[in-house]
C-alpha positions as a Markdown table, in Angstrom:
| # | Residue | x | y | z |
|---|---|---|---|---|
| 1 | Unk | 31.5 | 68.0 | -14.6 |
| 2 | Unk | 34.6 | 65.7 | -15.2 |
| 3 | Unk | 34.6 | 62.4 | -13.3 |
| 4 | Unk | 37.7 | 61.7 | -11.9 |
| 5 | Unk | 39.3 | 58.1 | -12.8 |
| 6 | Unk | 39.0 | 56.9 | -9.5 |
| 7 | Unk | 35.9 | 57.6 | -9.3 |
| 8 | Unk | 34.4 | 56.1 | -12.8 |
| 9 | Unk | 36.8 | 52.9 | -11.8 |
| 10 | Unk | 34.6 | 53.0 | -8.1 |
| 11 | Unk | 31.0 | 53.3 | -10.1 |
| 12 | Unk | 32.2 | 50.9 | -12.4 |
| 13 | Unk | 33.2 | 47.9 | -9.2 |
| 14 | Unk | 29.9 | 49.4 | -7.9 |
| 15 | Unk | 27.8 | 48.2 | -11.0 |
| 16 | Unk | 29.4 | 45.0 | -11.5 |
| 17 | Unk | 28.5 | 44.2 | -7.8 |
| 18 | Unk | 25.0 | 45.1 | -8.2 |
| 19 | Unk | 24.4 | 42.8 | -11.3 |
| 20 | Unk | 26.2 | 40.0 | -9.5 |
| 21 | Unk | 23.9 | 40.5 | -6.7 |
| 22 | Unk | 21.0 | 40.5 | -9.2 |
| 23 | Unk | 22.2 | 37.2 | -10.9 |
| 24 | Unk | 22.7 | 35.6 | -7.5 |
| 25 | Unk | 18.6 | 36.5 | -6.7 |
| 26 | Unk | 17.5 | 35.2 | -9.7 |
| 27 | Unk | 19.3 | 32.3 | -9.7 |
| 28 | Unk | 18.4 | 31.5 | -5.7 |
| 29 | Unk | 14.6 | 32.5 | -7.6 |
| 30 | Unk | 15.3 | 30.0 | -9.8 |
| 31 | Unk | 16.6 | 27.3 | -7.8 |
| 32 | Unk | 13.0 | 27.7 | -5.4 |
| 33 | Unk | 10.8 | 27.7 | -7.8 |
| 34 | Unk | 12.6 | 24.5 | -9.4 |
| 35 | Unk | 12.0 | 22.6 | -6.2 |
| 36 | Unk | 8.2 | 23.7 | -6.0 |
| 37 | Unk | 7.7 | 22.7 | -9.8 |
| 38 | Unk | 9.3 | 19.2 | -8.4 |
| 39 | Unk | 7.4 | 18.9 | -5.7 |
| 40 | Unk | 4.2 | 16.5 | -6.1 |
| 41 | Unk | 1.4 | 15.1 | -4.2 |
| 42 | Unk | 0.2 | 11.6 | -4.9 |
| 43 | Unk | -2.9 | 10.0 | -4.6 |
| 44 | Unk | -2.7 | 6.7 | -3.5 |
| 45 | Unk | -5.0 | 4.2 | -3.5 |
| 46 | Unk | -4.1 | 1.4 | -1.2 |
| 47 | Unk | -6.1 | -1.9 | -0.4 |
| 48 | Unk | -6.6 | -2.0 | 3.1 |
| 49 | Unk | -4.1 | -5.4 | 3.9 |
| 50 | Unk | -1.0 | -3.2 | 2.7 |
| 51 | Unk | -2.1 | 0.0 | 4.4 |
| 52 | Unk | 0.3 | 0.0 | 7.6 |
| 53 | Unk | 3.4 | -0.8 | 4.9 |
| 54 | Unk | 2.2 | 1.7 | 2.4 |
| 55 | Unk | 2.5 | 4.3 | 5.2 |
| 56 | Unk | 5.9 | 3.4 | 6.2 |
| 57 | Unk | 7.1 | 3.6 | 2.4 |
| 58 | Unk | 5.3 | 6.9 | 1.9 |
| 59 | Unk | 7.2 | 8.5 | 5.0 |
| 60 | Unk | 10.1 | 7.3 | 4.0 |
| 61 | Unk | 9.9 | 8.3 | 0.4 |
| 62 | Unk | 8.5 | 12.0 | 1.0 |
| 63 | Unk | 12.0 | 12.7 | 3.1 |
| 64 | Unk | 13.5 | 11.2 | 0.4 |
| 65 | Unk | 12.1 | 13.1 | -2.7 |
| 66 | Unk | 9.9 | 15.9 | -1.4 |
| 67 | Unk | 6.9 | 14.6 | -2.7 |
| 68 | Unk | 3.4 | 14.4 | -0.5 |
| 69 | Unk | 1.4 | 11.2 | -0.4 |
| 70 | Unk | -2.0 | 11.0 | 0.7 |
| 71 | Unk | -3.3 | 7.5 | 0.9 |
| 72 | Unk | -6.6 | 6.3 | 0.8 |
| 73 | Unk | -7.2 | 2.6 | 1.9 |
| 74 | Unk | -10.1 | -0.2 | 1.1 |
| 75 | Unk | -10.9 | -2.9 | -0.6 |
| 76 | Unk | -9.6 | -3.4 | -3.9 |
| 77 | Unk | -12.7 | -4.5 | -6.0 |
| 78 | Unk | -14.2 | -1.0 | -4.5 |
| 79 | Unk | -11.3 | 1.1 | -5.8 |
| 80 | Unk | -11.6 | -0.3 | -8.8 |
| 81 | Unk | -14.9 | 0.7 | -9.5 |
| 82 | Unk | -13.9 | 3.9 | -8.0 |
| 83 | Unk | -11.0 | 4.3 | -10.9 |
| 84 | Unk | -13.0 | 3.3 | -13.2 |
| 85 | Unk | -16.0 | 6.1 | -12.1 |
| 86 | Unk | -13.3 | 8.9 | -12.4 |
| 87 | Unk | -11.4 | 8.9 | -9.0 |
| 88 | Unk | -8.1 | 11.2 | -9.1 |
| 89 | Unk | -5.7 | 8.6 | -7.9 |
| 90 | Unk | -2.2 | 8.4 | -9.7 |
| 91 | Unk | -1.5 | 5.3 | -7.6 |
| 92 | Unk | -3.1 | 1.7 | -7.4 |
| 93 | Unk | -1.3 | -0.8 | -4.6 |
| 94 | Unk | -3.5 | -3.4 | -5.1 |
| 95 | Unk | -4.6 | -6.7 | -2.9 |
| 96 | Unk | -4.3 | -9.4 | -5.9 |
| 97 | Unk | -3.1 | -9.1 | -9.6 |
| 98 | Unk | -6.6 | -9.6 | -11.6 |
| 99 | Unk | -7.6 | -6.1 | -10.6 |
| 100 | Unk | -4.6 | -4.5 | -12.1 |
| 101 | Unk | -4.5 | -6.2 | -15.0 |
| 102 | Unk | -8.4 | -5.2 | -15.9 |
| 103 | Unk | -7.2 | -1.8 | -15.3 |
| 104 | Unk | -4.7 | -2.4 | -17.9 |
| 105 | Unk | -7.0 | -3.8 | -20.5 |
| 106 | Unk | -9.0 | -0.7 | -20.1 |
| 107 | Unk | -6.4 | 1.1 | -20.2 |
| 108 | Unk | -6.8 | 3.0 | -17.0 |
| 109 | Unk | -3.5 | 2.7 | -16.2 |
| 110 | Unk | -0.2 | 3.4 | -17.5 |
| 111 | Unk | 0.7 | 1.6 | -20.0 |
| 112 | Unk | 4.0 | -1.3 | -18.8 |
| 113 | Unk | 3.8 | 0.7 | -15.2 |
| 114 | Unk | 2.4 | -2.3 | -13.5 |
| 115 | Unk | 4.4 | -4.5 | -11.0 |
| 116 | Unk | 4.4 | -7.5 | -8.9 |
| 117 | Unk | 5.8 | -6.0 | -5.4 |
| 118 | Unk | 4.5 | -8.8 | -2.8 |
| 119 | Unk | 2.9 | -11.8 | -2.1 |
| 120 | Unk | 0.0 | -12.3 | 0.9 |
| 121 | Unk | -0.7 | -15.2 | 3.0 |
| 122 | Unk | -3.6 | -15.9 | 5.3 |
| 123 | Unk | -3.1 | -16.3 | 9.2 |
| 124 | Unk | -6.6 | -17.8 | 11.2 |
| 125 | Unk | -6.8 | -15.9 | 14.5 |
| 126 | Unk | -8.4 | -16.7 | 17.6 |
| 127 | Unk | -10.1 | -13.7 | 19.7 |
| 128 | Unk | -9.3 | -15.7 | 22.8 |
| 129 | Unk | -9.2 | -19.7 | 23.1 |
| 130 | Unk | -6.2 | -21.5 | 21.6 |
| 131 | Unk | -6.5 | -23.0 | 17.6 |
| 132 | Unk | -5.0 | -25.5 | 15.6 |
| 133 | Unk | -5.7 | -26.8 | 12.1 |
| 134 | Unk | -8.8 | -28.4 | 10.8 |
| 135 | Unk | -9.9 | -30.3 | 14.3 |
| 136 | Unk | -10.3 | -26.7 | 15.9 |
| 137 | Unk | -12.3 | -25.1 | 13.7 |
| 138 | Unk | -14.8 | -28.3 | 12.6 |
| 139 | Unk | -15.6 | -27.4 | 15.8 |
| 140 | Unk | -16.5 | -23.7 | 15.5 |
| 141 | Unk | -19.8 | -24.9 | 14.3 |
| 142 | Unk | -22.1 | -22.4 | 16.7 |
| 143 | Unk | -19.2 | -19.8 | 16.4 |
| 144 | Unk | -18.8 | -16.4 | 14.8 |
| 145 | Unk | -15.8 | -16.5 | 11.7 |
| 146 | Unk | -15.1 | -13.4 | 10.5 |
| 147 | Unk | -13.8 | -13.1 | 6.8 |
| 148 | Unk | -13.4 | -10.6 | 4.2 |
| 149 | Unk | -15.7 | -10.3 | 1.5 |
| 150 | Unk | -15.4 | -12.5 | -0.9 |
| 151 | Unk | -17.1 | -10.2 | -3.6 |
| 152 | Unk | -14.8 | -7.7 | -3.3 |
| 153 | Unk | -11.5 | -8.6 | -1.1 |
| 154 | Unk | -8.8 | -10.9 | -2.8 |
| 155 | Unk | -7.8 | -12.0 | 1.1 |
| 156 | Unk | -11.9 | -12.6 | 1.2 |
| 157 | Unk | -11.7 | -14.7 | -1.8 |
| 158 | Unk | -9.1 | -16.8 | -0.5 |
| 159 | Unk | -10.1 | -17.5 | 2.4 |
| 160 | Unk | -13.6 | -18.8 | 1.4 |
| 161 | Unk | -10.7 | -21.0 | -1.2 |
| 162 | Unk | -8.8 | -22.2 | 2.0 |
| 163 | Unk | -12.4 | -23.1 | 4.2 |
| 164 | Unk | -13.6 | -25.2 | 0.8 |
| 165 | Unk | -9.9 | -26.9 | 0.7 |
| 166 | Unk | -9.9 | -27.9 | 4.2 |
| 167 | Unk | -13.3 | -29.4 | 4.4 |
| 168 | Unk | -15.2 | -27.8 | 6.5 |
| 169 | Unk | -16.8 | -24.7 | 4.3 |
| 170 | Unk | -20.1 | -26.2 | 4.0 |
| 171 | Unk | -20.2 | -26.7 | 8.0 |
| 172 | Unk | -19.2 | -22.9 | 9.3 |
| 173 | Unk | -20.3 | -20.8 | 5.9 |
| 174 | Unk | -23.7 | -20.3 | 8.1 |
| 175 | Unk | -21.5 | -18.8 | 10.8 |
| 176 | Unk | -19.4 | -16.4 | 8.5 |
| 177 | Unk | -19.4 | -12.8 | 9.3 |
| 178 | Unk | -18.3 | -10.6 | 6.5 |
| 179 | Unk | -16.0 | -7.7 | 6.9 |
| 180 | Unk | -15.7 | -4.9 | 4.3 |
| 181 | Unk | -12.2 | -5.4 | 4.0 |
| 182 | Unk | -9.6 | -7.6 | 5.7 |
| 183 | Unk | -8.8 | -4.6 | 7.9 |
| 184 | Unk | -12.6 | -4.6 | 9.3 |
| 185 | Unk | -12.2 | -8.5 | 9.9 |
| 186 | Unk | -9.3 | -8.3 | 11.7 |
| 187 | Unk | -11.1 | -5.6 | 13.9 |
| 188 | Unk | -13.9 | -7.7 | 14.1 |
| 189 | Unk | -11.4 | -10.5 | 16.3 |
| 190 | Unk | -9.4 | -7.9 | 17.8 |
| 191 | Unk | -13.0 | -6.3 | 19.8 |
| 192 | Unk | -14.2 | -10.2 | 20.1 |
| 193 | Unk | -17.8 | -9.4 | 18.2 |
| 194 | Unk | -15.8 | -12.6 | 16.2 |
| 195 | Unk | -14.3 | -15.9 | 17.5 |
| 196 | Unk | -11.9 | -16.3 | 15.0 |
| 197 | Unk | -11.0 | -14.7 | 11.7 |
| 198 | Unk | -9.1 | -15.2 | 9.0 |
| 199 | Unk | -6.4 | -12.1 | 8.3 |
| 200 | Unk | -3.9 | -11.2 | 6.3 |
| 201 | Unk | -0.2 | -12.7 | 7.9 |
| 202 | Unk | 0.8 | -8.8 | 7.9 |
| 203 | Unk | -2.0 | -8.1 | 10.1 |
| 204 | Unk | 0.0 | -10.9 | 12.4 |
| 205 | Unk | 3.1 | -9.2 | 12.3 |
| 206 | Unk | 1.6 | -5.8 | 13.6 |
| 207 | Unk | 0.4 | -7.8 | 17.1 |
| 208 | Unk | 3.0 | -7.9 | 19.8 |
| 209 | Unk | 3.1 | -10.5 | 22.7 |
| 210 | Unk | 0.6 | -12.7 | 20.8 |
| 211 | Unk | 0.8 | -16.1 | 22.2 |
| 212 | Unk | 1.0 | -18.7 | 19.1 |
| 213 | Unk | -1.7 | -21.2 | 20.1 |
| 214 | Unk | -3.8 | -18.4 | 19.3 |
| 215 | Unk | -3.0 | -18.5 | 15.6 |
| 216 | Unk | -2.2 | -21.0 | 12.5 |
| 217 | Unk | -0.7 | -19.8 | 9.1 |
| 218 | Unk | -2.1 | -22.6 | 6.6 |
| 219 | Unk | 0.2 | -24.0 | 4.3 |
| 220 | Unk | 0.5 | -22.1 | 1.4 |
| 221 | Unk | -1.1 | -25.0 | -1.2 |
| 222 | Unk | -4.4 | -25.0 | 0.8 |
| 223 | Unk | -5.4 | -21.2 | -1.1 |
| 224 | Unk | -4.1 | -19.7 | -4.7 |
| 225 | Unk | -0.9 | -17.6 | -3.8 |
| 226 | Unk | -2.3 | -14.1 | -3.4 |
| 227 | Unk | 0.0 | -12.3 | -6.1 |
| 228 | Unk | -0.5 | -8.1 | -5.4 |
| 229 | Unk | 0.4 | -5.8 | -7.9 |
| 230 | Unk | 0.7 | -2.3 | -8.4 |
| 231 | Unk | 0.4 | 0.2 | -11.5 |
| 232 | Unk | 0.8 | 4.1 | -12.5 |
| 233 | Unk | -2.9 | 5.7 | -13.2 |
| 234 | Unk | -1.0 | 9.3 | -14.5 |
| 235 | Unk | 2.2 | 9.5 | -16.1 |
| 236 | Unk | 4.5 | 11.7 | -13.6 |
| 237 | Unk | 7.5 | 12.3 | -12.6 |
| 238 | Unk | 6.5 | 11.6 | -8.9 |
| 239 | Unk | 4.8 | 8.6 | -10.0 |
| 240 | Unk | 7.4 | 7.1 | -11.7 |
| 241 | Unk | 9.9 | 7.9 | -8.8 |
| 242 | Unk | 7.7 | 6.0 | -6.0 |
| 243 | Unk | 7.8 | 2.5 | -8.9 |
| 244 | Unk | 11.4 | 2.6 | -8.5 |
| 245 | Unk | 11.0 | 3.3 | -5.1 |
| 246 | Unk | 9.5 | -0.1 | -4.5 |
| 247 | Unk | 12.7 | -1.9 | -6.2 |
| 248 | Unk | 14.8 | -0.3 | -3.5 |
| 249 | Unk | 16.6 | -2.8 | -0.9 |
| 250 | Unk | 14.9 | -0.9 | 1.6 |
| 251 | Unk | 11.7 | -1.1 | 0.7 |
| 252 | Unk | 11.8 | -4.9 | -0.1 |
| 253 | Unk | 13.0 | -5.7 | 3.2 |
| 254 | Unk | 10.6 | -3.6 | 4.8 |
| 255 | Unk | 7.8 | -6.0 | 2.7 |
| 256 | Unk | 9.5 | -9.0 | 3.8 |
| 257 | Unk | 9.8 | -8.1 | 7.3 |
| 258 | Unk | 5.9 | -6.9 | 7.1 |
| 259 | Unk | 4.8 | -10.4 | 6.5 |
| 260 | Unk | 4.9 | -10.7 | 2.5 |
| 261 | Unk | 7.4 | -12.7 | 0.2 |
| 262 | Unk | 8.5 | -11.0 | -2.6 |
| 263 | Unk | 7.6 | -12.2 | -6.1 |
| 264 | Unk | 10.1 | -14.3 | -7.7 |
């Protein structure tokens, strides 16, 4: 049978619209599967003084970019054994600089991925009586002083650095009560099971209505500038975009305002 014109002109509009349609699927296909491909999950490790920033970057950065974090904190010497045993992080935020840069020796990490992104300071706390400077605490002599580990925490290390520089290590280091990390420390004053302890300045920042007799922030030259650094343990795309993620105005101020200076 003989088509008419109008008709072969109708089957022909009616093809054309069908393989549009078909494009427009596969591209839409396309475009989906793209955004799946993109879409990462990180593995962060985070030592514990940084862990209530960290979170605020990693909410922030997963609305930005798409990408899942899941962060695990603790104290840095422990992840570092943990990297070094085969743990599946992609991401190291690390308490001090030394850690990173073993990593790098070894070359556990990315090669020039790592990055100064803040500098700690130490804040002595009192669970409940007022404190000031060296008379105070010469007097803590029958009290509990909780610290971080000094084997394994960089604030730990410090602050055993800051005891010895004011004098008065030799006279309290019977009285020192370790915590795992500077996290557990300042726990340890928060539940008074310490009388003082000495926390990360961050830590500070996270109290609200807390009277200032109740805490002194040493002078800086009293304790070695606790530099932290950061580094890339697998070469991704997501990992990659959370480094420049750090350099962002946003997140700097957000370290600032947390307690930190920013390295120079």
């Amino acid at each position: 049978m003989i088509r008419s014109e109008k008709s072969l002109g109708s089957h022909k509009i009616s093809s054309q619209t069908q393989k549009v349609r078909a494009l427009l699927f596969l591209t839409l296909m396309c475009l989906m599967t793209s955004n799946i491909t993109r879409a990462e999950e990180l593995l962060v490790a985070v030592a514990s003084n940084f862990h209530h920033t960290m979170k605020l970057i990693s909410e922030e950065f997963e609305i930005r970019t798409g990408h899942r974090i899941i962060l695990s904190a603790g104290s840095t010497k422990k992840q570092f054994t943990q990297i070094v045993n085969g743990a599946p992080f992609d991401f190291f935020v690390a308490a001090d600089s030394e850690t990173v840069e073993r990593l790098n020796a070894l070359q556990l990490s990315i090669e020039n991925s790592s990055f100064n992104y803040a500098i700690g300071h130490l804040v002595i706390l009192s669970a409940s009586g007022s404190i000031n400077t060296i008379d105070t605490l010469s007097n803590l002599k029958s009290e509990k002083i909780a610290i971080a580990n000094p084997l394994i925490s960089p604030y730990g290390r410090a602050s055993v650095e800051l005891l010895k520089n004011m004098g008065i290590w030799d006279s309290l280091k019977n009285n020192i009560v370790l915590g795992t990390n500077v996290e557990q420390t300042f726990q340890f004053v928060k539940t008074k099971n310490a009388n003082v302890g000495i926390i990360a300045k961050s830590q500070l920042f996270r109290m609200r209505e807390l009277k200032e007799e109740k805490y002194w922030i040493p002078p800086n030259h009293l304790y070695t500038p606790i530099k932290q650094k950061a580094a890339l343990l697998t070469d991704t795309s997501a990992a990659w975009q959370l480094k420049s993620f750090f350099e962002t105005d946003e997140v700097t101020n957000l370290i600032k305002t947390s307690g930190y200076d920013l390295p120079k």
